[in-house]
N, C-alpha and C positions, 0 to 999 in steps of 0.2 A: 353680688352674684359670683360663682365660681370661675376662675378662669379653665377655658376647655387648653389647657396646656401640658401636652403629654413627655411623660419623662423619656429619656433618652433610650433606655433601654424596649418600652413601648415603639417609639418608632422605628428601631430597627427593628424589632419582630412583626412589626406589619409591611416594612420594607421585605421583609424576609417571605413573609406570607405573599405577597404581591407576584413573586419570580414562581411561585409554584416550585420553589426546588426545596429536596430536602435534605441531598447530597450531589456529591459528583460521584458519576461511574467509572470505576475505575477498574483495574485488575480484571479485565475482560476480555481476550485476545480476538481477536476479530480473522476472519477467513480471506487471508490474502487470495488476490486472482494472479493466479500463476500460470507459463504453459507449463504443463501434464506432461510432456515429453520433453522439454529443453532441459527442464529442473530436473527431472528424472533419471539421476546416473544411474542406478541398477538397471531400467527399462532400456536406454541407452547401451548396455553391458552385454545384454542377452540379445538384445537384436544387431549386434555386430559380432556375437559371438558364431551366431547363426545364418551370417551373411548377406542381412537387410538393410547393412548400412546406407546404399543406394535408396534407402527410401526416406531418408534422413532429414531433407529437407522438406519433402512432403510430411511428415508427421511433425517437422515443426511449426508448420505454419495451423497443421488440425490441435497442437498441442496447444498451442494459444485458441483458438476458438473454444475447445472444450472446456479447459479451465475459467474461462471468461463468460462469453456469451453463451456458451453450448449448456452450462450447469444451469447458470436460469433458466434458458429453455426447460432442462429437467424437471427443475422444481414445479413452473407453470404445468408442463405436461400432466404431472403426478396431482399436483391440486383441484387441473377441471379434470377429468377422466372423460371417454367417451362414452358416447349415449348412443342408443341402440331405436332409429326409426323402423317400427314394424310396417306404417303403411304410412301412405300423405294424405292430404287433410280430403282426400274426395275420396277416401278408402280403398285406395288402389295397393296391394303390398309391393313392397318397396326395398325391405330389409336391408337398408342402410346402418353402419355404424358413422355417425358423426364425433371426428378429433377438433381437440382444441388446435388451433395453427402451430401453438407452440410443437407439437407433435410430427407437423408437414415440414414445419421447418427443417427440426431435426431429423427427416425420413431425407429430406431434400438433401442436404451436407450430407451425408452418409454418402448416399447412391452418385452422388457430384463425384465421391472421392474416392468410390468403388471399395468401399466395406464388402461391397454383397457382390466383388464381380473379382479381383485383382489378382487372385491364383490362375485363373483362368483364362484373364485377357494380357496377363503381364509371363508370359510361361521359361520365368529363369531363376535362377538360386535365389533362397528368401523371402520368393512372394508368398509365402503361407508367412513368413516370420513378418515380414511386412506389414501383414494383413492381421497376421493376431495383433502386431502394437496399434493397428489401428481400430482394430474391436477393442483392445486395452483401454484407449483412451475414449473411446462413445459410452461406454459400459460405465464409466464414473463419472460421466453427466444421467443417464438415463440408463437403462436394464431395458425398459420394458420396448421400447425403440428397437435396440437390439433384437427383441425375437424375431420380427420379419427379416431382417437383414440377415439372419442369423439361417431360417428356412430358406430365403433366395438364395443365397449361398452354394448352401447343402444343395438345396433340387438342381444343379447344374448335374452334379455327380447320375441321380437317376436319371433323370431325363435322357441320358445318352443311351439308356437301356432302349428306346425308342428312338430311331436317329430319322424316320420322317414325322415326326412331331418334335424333336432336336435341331429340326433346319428352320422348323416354323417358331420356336418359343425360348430357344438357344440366345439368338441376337439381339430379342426383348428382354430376355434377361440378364444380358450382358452390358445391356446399353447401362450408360450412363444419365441417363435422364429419370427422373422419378415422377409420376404422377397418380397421385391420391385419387381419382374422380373416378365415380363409377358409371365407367360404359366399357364396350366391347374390348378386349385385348387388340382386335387387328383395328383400332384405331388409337391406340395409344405410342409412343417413342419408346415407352419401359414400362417394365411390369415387374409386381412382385409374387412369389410365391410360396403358400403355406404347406401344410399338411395337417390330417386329421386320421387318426389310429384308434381310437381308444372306444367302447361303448361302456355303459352302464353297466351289466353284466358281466364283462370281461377285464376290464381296465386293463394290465397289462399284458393279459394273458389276450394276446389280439386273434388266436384262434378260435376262440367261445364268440368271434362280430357274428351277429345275426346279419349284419345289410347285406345285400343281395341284390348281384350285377345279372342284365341278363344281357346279350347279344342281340344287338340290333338288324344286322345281315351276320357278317364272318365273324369267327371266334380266331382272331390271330393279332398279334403284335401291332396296335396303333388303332386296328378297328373300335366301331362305335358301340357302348352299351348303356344300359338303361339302369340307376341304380335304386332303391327301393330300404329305405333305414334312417341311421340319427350314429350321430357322434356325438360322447358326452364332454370333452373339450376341444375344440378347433381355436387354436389361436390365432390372431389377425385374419377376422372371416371377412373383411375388406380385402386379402390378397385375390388377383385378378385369377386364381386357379389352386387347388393345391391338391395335392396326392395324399391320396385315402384308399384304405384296405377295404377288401368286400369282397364276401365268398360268391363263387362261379359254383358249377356241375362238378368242376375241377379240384376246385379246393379257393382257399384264401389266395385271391389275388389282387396286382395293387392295378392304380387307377388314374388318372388325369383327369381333374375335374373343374372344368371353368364355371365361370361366376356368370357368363355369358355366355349362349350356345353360338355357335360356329354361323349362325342366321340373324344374330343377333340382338336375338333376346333372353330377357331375364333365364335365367339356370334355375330348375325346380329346385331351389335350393335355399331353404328357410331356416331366419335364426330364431332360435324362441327365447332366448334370452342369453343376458350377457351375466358372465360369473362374477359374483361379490368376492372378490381375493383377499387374499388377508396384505399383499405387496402387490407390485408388478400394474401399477394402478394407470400407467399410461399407457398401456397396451390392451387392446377387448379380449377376451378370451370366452368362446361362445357355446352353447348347445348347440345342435345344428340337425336339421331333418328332411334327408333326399326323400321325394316324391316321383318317382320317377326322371330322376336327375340324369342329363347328359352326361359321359366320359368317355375317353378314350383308356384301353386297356393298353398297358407298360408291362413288357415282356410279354413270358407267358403265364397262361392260367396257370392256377395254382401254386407259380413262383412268387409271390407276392411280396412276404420277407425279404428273398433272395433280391429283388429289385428296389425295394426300399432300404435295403440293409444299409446302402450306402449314404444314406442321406441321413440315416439314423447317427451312423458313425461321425458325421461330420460335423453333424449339434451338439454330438454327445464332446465333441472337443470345445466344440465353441461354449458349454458348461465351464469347462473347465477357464477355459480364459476370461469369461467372462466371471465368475467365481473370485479370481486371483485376483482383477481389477477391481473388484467390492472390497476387498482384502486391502490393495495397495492405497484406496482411498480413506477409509476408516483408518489406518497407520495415518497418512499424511495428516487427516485429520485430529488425531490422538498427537502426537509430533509438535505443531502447527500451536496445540494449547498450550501442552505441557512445558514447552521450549521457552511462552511467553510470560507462564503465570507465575505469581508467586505465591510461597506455602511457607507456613515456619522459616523467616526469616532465608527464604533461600527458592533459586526458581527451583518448580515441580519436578524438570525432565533431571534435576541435581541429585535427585533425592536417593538412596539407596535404592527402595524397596521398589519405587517408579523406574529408576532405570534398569533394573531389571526386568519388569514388565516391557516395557519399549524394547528392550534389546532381543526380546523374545519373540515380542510381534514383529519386528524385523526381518529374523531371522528364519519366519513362520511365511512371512509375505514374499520375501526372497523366493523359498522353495518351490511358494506354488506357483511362482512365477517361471522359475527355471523349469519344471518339469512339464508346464504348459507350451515355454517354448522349444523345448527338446522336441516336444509332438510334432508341433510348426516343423520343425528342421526335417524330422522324419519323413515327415507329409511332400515334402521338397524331394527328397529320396528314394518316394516308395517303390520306385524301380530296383532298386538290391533288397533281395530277401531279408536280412535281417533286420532294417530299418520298416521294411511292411510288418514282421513280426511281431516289432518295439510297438508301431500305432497299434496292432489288435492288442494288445496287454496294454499299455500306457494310457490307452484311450478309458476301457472300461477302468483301470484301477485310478487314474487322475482323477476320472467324475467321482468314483466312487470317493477318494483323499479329500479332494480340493473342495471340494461342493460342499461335502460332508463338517467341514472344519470352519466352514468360511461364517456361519451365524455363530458360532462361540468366539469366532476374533471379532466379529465386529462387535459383538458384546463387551468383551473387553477392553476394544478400544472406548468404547462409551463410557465405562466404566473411569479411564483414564479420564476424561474430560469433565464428570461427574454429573450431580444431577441437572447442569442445563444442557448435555450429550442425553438425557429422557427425552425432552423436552420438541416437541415436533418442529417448534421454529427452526432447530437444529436438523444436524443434514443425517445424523447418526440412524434416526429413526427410519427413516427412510430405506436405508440400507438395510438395517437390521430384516428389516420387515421383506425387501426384496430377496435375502440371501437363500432361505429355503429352497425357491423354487427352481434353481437349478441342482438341485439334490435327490429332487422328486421328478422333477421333468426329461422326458426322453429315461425314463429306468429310474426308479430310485437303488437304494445302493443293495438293497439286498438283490435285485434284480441283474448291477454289474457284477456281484459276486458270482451269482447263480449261470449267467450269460460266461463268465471265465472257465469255471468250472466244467459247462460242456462243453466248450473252443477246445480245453484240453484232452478231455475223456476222448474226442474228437479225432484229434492229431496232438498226440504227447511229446511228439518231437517239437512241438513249437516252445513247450516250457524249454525244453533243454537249449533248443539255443537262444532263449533270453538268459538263460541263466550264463550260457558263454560269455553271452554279451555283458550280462552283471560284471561277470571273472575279470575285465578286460580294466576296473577300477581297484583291485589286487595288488596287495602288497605297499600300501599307502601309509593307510592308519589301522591297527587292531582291532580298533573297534567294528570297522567295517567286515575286516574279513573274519572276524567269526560271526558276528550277525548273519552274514551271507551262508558263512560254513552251516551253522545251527539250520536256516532256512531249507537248504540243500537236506540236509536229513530227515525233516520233515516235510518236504514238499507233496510227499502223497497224501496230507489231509486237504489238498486242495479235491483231489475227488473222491476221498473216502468218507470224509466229515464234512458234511454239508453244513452244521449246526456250529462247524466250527470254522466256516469259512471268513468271516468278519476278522478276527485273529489272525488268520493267514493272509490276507488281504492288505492287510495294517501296516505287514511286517515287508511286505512285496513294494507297497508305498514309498515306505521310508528307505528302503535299496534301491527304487527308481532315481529318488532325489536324490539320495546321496551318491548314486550313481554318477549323473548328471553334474554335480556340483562338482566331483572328485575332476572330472576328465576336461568341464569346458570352464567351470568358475572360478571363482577370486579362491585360492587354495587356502588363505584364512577363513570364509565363510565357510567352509567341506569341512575342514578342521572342524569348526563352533558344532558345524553340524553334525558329525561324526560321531565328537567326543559326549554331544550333550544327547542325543536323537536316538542315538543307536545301540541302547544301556539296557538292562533288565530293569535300574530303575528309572528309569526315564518315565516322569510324571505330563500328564496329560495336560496339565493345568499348566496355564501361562504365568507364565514370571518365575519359573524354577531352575534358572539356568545355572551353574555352577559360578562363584565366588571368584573361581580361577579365568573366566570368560572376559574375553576385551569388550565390554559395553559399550563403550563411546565409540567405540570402532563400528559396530552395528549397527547405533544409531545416528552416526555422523552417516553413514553411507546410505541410510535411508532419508536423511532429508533432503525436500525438496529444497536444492539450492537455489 
């Protein structure tokens, strides 16, 4: 009989088969957990630049939470999304949105740490600079988290247009306690607050809103009315109130609208469904339809803009930073691989053509980081006229810049990372997918152009003294001051060519940052920027930076150490 004896080479390849391996992984870099603000010298740079250093030890201790536990929260949050209970199981309506905890947690850290309160309960130099590093660092665990915190924030600013309904909803807002559950405001420690502008019909043209306020007894300032319509996006309609537009006899005016009436009970006030987004997947974003819904009236009739305008302004910053920090994350992450991997016998971030890329998204992330915190610093100032001037131009033109820029860098950076930066396991996607909608929300860009355009038709004096204020970074570098000079000669196509505002806008951008870079940053970064940014040929596309450029310089300053 045969003997069952297997040659040597046989038992290793069943030994081999046995382990289920068919390699080792290798050449893979893995996503260290870092703090987000310890490691972060640039983020570090501009917030001592603009006087927040005091806030230093508190953003280092949120700096490790975020990069640690706070990004899992994220990812959790982003993969269950919330669900939308129309009514409970004995058909009573209900109009509940249900979050994952992942989402309470991270609403809980926020409001703990006063994201959504700290300009207003902290009232000294830097707490807006403060307060952007700490939307900075929330914003690259989660986005979609941010948008509540983002409206609580802002609705401080209107709410004071009503100051007896500001003595009742002021100190709930302020508080520092967060609670998700939906009952009455006056039996909660904090509360959050949305807003809802837009119809079907109108989208941002918010004077074509059909819904319609009526007066309950008096037609004045804080009084009760009755509102009768639908909003075609309300985001986080779990906030315990939010301010919504609605024409009077008067005209377009705004509103106070609780989730609970003042007795009570349920607010006529129903969601009919929650929006499929294309990002933005931890946060509900709703339809929504007043039935003769309680509010209180903010200001007066017909000012309704005028009383929201301020709240509008305040999101429309928080685009902006929250923009930068998708921006600074996608880098870190582009960074983090490229620094690790290796490619033709040499690591990636070695590589000519890569570090030039890198040194570009840098140098991209930088700006829109400085001109974010220039606003911050403003925002701290806006008692001297020309720092109030700087927010109404900086505001519109950053969202319009910053927003607008931030899905082609995270593109890019994906790109750096290659194709397992597609791949959803990866955090790229994620981003990418979240970046739009601060480019479209609160104004998309043609909408900041068109809003700049009549600010100035408006008062034309306010161009001229930004453009003072531009002048005051003169006589530096050449390249700066004829860009600037060139822009000056053509400034009136800001209200003569409407079709050519995008262009004009572009150019107003890259003077803001360069601006900003010349008078408070590292005088090598303004240089890079300067010489590379501010050219006729200066190409749109990432990684075109000039040969002559210190790259390691760029991208040493941008890692996270």
């Amino acid at each position: 009989m045969p003997q069952n004896n297997p040659d040597k080479n046989t038992v290793n390849c069943l030994n081999f088969l046995n382990t289920y391996q068919t390699h080792e992984v290798s050449n893979q870099p893995e996503w260290p957990r870092v703090n987000l603000f310890s490691n972060d010298q640039i983020l570090q740079f501009w917030l001592k630049t603009f006087n927040g250093n005091w806030g230093t030890q508190r953003l280092s201790i949120m700096g490790k939470f975020y990069g640690n536990e706070g990004v899992e929260l994220g990812e959790q949050a982003n993969q269950l999304p919330p669900k939308l209970q129309t009514h409970d199981r004995n058909g009573n309506r209900i109009d509940v949105v249900e979050y994952n905890s992942s989402y309470h947690q991270l609403m809980h850290y926020a409001i703990e740490h006063k994201i959504h309160a700290l300009p207003w309960t902290d009232d000294k130099q830097g707490s807006h600079a403060v307060r952007a590093a700490m939307e900075f660092l929330h914003m690259q665990a989660d986005a979609g988290s941010g948008c509540p915190l983002t409206m609580t924030f802002a609705a401080a600013a209107t709410l004071k247009h009503c100051p007896s309904l500001a003595n009742i909803w002021l100190p709930l807002l302020l508080s520092n306690s967060y609670d998700g559950s939906d009952r009455p405001y006056f039996e909660k420690q904090g509360i959050t607050i949305g807003m809802a502008m837009t119809e079907k019909q109108g989208g941002s043209d918010v004077r074509r809103n059909t819904t319609f306020a009526s007066p309950i007894n008096k037609r004045e300032n804080g009084a009760a009315y009755l509102l009768v319509g639908h909003k075609w996006f309300c985001s986080a309609p779990m906030s315990d109130a939010f301010f919504v537009l609605a024409q009077t006899d008067s005209g377009l005016s705004c509103f106070l609208l609780p989730r609970w009436t003042p007795e009570g009970e349920k607010n006529r006030f129903q969601i009919q469904r929650l929006k499929n987004k294309l990002g933005n997947h931890s946060n509900a974003s709703s339809e929504i339809e007043y039935r003769g819904a309680f509010a209180w009236l903010i200001g007066e009739e017909g000012a309704g803009v005028k009383s929201i305008i301020d709240m509008v302004s305040l999101t429309r910053f928080d685009c902006m930073v929250g923009s930068s920090a998708l921006m600074r994350s996608a880098l870190s992450h582009a960074l983090n691989f490229t620094t690790q991997r290796h490619v033709f016998k040499s690591v990636l971030s070695k590589t000519p053509l890569m570090k030039n890329v890198l040194a570009d998204l840098a140098l991209e992330s930088e700006a829109a980081t400085a001109l974010s915190f220039r606003v911050a610093h403003a925002l701290d100032k806006q008692d001297i006229p020309t720092e109030k001037t700087f927010i109404r131009f900086a505001t519109a033109v950053g969202k319009y810049w910053i927003c607008k820029r931030a899905p082609h860098f995270i593109y890019e950076a994906m790109e750096c990372i290659g194709g397992i930066g597609y791949i959803e396991d990866n955090y790229l996607p994620r981003l990418y997918r979240e970046a739009p909608v601060n480019a479209i929300w609160e104004g998309s860009g043609n909408i900041q152009c068109l809003d700049l355009m009549r600010a100035i038709m408006k008062q034309p004096q306010d161009l001229d003294n930004l453009l003072t204020l531009l002048k005051g970074a003169s006589g530096r570098y050449d390249n700066f001051d004829l860009f600037l000079s060139e822009f000056i000669d053509n400034k009136e196509l800001i209200t003569q060519k409407e079709g050519q505002l995008r262009s004009v806008i572009d150019k107003l951008a890259k003077l803001l940052i360069a601006n900003t870079l010349i008078i408070y940053g590292e005088p090598k970064v303004a240089e890079i920027y300067c010489m590379e940014k501010l050219t006729s040929s200066c190409s749109n596309s990432i990684g075109t930076l000039s040969e002559s450029v210190d790259f390691d310089f760029l991208i040493e300053r941008a890692l996270l150490i």
